[in-house]
BAVEX-327944 format. One line per field, with one value per residue: x, y, z of N, C-alpha, C in turn; residue in one letter; residue number from 1. Coordinates in steps of 0.05 Angstrom, whole numbers, always signed. Layout:
! residues N
n_c1	[X,...] $
n_c2	[Y,...] $
n_c3	[Z,...] $
ca_c1	[X,...] $
ca_c2	[Y,...] $
ca_c3	[Z,...] $
c_c1	[X,...] $
c_c2	[Y,...] $
c_c3	[Z,...] $
rest	[A,...] $
nr	[NUM,...] $
! end
This chain:
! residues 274
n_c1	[-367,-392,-447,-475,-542,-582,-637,-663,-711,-753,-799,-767,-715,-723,-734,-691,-655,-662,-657,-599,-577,-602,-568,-513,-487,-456,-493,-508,-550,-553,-586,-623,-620,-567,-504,-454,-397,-345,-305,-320,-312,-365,-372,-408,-449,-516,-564,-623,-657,-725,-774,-843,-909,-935,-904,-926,-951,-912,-862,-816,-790,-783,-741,-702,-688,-676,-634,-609,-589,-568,-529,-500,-486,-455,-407,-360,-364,-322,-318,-333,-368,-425,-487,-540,-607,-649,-704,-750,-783,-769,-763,-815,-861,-825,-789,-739,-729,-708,-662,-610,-565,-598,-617,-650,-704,-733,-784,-806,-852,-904,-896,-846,-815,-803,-772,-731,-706,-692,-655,-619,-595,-574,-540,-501,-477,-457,-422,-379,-314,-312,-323,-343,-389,-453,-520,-588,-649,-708,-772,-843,-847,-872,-889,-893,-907,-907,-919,-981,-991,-971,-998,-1018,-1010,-1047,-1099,-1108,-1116,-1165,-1205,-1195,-1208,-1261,-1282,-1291,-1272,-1249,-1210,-1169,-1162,-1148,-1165,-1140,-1085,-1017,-969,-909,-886,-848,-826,-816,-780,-748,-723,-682,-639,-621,-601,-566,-530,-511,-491,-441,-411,-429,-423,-434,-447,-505,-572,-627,-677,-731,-788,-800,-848,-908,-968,-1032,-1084,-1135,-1132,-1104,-1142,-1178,-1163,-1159,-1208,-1223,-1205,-1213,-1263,-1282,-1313,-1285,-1282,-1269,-1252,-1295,-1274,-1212,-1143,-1095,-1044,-993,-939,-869,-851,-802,-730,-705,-652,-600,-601,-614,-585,-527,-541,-573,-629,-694,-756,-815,-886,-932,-984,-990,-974,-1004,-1039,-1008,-992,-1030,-1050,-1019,-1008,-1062,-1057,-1009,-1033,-1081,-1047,-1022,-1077,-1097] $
n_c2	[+935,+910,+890,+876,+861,+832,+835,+875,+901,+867,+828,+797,+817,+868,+868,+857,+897,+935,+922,+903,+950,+970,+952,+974,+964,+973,+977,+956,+957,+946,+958,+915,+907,+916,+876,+891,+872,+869,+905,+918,+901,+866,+853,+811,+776,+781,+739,+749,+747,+723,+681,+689,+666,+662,+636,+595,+615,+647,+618,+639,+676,+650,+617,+653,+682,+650,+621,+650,+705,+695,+670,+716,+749,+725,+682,+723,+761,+794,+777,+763,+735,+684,+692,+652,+645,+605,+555,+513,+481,+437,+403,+377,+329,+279,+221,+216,+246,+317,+331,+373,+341,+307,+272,+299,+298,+311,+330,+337,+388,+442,+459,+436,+467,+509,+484,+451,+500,+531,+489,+478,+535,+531,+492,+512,+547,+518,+491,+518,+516,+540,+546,+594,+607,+596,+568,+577,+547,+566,+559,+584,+642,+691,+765,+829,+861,+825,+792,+795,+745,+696,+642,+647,+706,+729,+698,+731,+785,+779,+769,+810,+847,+829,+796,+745,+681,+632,+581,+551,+491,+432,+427,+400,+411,+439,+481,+496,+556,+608,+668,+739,+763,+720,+708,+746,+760,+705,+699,+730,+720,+665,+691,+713,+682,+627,+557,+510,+493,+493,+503,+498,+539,+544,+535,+481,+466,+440,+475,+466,+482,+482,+490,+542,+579,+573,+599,+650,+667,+671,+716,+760,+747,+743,+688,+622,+583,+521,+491,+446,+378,+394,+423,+372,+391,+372,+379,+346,+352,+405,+387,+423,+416,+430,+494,+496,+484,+496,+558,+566,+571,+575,+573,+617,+602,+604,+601,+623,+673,+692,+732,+775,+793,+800,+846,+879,+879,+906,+953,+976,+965,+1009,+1054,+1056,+1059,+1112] $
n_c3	[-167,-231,-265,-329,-355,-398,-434,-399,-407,-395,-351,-308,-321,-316,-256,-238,-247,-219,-175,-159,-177,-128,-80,-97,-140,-204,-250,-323,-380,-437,-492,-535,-594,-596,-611,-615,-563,-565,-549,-499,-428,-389,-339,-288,-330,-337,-363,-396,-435,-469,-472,-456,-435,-486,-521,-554,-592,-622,-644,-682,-657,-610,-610,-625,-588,-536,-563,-615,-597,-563,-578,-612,-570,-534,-558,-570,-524,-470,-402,-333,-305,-332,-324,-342,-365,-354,-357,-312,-338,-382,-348,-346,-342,-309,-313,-307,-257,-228,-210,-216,-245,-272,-326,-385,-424,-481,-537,-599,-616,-611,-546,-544,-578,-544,-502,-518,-554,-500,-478,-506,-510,-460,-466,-502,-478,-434,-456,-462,-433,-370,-302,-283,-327,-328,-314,-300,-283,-281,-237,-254,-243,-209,-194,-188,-251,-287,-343,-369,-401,-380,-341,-289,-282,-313,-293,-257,-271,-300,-254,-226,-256,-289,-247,-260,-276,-323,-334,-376,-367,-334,-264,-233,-250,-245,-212,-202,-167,-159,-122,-140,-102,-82,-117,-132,-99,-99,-151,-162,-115,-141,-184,-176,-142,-142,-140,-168,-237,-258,-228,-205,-190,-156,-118,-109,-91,-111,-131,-143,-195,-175,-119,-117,-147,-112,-62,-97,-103,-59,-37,-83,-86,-141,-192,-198,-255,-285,-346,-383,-390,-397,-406,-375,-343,-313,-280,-254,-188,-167,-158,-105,-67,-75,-81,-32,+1,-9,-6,+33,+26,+40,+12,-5,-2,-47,-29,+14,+6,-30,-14,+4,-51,-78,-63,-71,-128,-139,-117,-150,-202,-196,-195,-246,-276,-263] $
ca_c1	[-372,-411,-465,-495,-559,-586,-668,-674,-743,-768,-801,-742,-682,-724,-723,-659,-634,-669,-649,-576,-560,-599,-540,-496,-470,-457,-510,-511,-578,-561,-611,-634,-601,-535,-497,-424,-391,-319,-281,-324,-319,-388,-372,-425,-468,-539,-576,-659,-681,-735,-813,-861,-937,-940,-884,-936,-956,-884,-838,-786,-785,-772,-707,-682,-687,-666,-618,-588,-594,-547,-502,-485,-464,-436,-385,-338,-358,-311,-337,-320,-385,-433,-500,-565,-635,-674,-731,-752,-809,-756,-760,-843,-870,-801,-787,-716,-718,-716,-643,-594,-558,-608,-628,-673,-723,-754,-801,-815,-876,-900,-889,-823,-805,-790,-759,-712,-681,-674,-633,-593,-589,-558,-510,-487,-460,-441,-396,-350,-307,-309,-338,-359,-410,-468,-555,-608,-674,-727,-804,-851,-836,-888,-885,-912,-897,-899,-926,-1011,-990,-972,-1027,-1019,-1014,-1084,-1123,-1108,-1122,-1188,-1201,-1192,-1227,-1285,-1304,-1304,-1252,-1248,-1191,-1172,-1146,-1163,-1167,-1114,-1055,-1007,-944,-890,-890,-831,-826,-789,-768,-730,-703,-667,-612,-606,-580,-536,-507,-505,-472,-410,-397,-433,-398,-443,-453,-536,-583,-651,-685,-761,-810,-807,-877,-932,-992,-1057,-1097,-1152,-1113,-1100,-1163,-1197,-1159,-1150,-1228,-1233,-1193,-1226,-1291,-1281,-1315,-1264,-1295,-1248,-1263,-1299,-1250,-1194,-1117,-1079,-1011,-980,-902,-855,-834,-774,-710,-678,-621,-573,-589,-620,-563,-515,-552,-590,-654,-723,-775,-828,-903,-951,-1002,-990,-955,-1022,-1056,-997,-988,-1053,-1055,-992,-1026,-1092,-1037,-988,-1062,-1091,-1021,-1025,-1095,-1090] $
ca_c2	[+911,+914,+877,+872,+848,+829,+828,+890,+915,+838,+829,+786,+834,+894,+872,+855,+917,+961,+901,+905,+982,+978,+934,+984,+963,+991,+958,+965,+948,+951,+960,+890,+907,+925,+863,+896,+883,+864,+927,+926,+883,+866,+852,+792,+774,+752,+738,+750,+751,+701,+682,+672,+648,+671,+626,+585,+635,+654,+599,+645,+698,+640,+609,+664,+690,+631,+612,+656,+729,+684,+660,+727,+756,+700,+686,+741,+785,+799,+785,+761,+718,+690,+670,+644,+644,+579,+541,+477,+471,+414,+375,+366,+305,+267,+197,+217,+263,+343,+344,+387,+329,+289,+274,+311,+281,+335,+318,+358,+403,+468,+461,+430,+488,+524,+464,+446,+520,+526,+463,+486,+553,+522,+473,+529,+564,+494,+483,+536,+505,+556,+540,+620,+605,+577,+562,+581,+533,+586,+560,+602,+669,+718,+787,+850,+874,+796,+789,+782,+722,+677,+637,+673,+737,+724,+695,+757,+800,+767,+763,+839,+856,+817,+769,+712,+665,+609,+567,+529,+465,+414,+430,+374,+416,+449,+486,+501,+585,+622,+688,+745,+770,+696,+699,+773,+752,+678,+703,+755,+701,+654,+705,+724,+659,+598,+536,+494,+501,+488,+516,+505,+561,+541,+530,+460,+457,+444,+485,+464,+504,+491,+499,+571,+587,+575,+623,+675,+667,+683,+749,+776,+749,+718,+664,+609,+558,+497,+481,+415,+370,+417,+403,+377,+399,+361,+366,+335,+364,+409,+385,+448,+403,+444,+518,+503,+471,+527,+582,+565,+575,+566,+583,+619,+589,+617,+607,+638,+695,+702,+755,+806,+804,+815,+874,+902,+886,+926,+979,+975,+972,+1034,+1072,+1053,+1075,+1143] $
ca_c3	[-183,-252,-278,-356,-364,-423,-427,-375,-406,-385,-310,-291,-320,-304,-228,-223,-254,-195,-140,-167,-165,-97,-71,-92,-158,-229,-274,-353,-390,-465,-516,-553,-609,-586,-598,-608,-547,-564,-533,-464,-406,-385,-313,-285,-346,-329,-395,-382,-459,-467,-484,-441,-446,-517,-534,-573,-618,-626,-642,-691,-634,-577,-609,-636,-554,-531,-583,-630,-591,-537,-585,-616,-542,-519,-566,-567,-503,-445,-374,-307,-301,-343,-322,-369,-338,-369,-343,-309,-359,-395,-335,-348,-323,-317,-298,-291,-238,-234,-201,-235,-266,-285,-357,-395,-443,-502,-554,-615,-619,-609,-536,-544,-586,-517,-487,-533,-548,-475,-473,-537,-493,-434,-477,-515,-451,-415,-484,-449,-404,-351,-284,-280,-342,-298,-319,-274,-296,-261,-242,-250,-229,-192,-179,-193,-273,-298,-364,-366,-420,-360,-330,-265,-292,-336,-275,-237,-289,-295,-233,-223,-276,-293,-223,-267,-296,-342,-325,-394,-360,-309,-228,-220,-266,-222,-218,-174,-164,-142,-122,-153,-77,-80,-138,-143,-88,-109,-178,-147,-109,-164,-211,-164,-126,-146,-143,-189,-259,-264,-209,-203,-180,-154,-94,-97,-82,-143,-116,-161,-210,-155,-92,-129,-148,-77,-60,-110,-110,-27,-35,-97,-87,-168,-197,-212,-273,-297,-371,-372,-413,-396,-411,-354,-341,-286,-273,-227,-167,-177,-141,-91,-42,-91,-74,-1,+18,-12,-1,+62,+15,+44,-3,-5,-10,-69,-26,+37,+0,-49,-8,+6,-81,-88,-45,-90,-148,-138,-116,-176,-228,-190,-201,-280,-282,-255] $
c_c1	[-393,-424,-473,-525,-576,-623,-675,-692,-757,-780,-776,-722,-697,-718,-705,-643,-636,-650,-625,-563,-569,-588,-518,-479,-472,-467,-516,-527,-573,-588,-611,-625,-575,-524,-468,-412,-355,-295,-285,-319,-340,-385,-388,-446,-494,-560,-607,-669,-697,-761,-827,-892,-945,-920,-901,-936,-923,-865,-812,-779,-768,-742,-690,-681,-672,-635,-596,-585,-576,-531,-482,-471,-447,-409,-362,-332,-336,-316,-328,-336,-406,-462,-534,-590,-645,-702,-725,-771,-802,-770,-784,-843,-842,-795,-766,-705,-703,-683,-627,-574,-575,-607,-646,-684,-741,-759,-807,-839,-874,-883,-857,-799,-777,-766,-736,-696,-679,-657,-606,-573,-565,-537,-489,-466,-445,-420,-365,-342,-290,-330,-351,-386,-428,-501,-570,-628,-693,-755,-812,-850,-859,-877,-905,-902,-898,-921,-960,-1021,-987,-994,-1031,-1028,-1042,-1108,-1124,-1121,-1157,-1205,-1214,-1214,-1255,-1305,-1307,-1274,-1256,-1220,-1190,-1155,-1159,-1155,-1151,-1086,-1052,-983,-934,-880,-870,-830,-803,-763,-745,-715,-680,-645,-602,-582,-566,-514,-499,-487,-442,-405,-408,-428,-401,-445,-489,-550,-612,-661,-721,-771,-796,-833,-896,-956,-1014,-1064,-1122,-1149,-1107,-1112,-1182,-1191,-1158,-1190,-1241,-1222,-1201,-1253,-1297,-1295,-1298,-1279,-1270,-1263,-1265,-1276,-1226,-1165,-1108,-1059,-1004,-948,-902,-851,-809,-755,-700,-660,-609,-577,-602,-596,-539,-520,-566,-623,-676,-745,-803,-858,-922,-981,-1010,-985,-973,-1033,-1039,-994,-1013,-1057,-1039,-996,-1035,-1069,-1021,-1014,-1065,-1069,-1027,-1043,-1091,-1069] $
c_c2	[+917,+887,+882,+850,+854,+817,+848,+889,+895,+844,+818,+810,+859,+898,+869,+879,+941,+953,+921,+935,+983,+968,+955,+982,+980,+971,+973,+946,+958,+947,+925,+890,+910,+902,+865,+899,+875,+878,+932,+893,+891,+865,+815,+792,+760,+754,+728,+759,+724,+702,+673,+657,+646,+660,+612,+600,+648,+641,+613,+658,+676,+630,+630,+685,+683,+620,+635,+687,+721,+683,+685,+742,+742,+695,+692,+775,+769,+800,+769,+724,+712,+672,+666,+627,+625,+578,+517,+465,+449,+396,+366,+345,+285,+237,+191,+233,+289,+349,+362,+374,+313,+295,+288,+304,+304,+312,+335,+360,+420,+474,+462,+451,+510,+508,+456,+472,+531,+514,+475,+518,+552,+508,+488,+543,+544,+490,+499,+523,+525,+552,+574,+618,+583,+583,+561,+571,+553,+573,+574,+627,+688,+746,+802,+868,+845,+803,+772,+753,+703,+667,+648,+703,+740,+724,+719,+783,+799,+766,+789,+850,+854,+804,+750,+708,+644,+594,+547,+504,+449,+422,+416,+384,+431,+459,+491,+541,+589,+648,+709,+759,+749,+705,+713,+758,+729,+681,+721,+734,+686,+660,+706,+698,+632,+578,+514,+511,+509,+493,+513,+520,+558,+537,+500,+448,+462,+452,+474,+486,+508,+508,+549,+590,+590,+602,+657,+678,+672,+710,+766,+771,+744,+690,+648,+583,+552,+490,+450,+397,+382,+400,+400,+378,+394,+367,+358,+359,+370,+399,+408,+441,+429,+472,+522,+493,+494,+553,+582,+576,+564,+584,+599,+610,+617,+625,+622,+665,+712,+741,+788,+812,+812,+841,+890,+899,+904,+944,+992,+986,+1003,+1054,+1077,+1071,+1107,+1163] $
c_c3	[-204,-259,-301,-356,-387,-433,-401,-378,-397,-356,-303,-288,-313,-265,-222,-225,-222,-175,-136,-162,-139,-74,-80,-119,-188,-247,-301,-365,-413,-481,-527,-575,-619,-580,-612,-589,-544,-550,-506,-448,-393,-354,-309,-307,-339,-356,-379,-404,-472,-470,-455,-441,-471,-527,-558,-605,-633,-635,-650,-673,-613,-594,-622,-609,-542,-533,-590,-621,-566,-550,-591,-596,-531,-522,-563,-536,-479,-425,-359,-301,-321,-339,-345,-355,-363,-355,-336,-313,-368,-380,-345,-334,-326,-298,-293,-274,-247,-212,-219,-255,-272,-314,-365,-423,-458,-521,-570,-614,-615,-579,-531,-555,-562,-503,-495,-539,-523,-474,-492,-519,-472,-452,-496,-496,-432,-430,-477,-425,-383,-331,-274,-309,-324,-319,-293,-285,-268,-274,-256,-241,-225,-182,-192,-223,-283,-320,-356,-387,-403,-345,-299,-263,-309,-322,-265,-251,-291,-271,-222,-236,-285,-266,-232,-284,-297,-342,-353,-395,-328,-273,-215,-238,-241,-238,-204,-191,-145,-140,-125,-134,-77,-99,-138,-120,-91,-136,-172,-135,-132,-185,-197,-156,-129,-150,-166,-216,-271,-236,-214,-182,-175,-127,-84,-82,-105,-122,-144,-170,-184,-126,-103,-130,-129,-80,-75,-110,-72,-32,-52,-90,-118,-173,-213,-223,-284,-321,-370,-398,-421,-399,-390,-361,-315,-292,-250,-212,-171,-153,-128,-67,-51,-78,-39,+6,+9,-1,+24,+47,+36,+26,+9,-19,-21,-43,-1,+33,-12,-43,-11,-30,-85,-88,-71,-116,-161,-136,-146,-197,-226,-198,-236,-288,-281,-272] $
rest	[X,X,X,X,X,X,X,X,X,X,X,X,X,X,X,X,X,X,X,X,X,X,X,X,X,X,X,X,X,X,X,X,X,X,X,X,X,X,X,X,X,X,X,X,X,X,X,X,X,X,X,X,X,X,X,X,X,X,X,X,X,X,X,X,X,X,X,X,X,X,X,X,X,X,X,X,X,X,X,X,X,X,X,X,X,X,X,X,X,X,X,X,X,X,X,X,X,X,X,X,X,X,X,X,X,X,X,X,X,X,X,X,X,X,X,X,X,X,X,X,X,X,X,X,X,X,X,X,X,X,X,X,X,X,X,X,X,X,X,X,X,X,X,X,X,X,X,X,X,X,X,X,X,X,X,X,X,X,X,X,X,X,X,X,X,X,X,X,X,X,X,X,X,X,X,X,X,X,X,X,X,X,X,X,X,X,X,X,X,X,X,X,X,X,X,X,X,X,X,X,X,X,X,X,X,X,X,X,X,X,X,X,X,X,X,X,X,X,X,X,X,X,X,X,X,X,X,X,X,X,X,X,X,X,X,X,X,X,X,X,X,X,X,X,X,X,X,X,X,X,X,X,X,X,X,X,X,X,X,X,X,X,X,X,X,X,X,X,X,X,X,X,X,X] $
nr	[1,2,3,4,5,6,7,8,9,10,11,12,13,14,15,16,17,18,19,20,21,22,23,24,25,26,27,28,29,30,31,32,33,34,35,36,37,38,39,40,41,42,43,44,45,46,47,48,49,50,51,52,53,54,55,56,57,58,59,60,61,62,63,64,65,66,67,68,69,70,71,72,73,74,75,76,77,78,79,80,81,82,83,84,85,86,87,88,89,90,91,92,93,94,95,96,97,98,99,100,101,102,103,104,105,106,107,108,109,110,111,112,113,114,115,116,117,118,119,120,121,122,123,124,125,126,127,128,129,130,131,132,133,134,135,136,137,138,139,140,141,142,143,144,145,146,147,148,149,150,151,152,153,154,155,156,157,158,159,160,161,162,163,164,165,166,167,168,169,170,171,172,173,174,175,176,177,178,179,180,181,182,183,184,185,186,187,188,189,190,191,192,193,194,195,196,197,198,199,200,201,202,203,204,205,206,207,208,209,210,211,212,213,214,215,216,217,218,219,220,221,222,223,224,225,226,227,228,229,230,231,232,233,234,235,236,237,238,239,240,241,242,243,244,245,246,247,248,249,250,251,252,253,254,255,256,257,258,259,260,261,262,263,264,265,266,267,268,269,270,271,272,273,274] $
! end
């Protein structure tokens, strides 16, 4: 069975590419600018090119990620399956509920930037009426290789590095943190056999910036400071009935999980260094 993914060099499509051959299959990681694919069949398509904390600073980069670096594969390739890794950043604070059909409410701005060519992302690929074209809205995503632009990836960094961090948001924001152990066989399943079209892919549990910080501040031994007048960022609670009940999902918790990443962390750093 083959796979294409599209965003290998990324954390996401880089771990899936290892997962994926170590299951046994034949995975192809084109180049980023390789978007002639009219004469191959791609096999399972999982599309993993995308912005992450640096989306701000970025806006032409995120929709043309998002957006128009989807549309030109999309189009005219040949493939079996085709799936398209989002977010469930849209949902934000939502008063219509974080299920997989609910509504989704954007707003222009910088943030929205992201929010909105996601959405365009996903409606571009829903526009195909093929129940093998499928959207995965993914939390947060943890692991080990994640981009030091994510506020996860920053504290830690910090953390590591210094003993002291500056947290630039309030003690009451939160997020719901999934891990990338979860994820790599959800989207395997997802790609070959998924019954639904839209998938959220998350914890389902918002851990706090504080709740976070305790901890990341017992295991390093870090000072964790909250900027006084800091932004909050609250979301809703993501909805997961849909892939626990398919998949027999149970998630894993950020904060129980904190210590063994840490460990692989420090491990992973020290490797770099050397």
């Amino acid at each position: 069975m083959k796979f294409t993914i599209f965003g290998s060099s990324g954390f996401i499509g880089q771990s899936l590419a290892v997962y994926l051959r170590s299951r046994g299959y034949e995975v192809q990681t084109p180049m980023r600018n390789n978007v002639d694919f009219q004469n191959d069949f791609l096999g399972h398509v999982i599309y993993a090119i995308g912005m992450t904390g640096n989306f701000r600073k970025l806006p032409f980069d995120t929709v043309d990620a998002h957006v128009c670096a989807l549309k030109q594969r999309l189009k005219n390739a040949s493939y079996e399956s085709w799936l398209y890794l989002s977010s469930t950043r849209p949902y934000g604070v939502s008063a219509l509920g974080t299920h997989e059909s609910n509504q989704i409410a954007i707003t222009p701005s910088i943030d929205g930037i992201y929010n909105i060519s996601k959405i365009l992302g996903e409606s571009l690929c829903l526009a195909i009426e093929s129940p093998k074209v499928r959207v995965a809205r993914l939390s947060n995503v943890y692991g080990i290789g994640q981009s030091q632009h994510t506020f996860l990836g920053a504290v830690i960094s910090q953390a590591f590095s210094s003993l002291r961090v500056e947290i630039q948001e309030t003690r009451e924001s939160c997020k719901d943190y999934i891990s990338i152990h979860d994820i790599l066989p959800l989207v395997e399943s997802i790609a070959i056999a998924g019954k639904e079209r839209i998938y959220n892919l998350a914890s389902g549990i918002n851990t706090t910036h504080l709740e976070l910080g305790n901890e990341i501040a017992r295991l390093t031994g870090a000072n964790i400071d909250y900027l006084c007048n800091g932004i909050l960022r609250k979301n809703s609670q993501i909805d997961i009935t849909r892939i626990k009940s398919e998949f027999s999902y149970t998630p894993t918790r950020i904060l129980v999980d904190l210590e063994r990443f840490l460990k692989e962390w420090q491990i992973n750093t020290s490797k770099h260094i050397s």
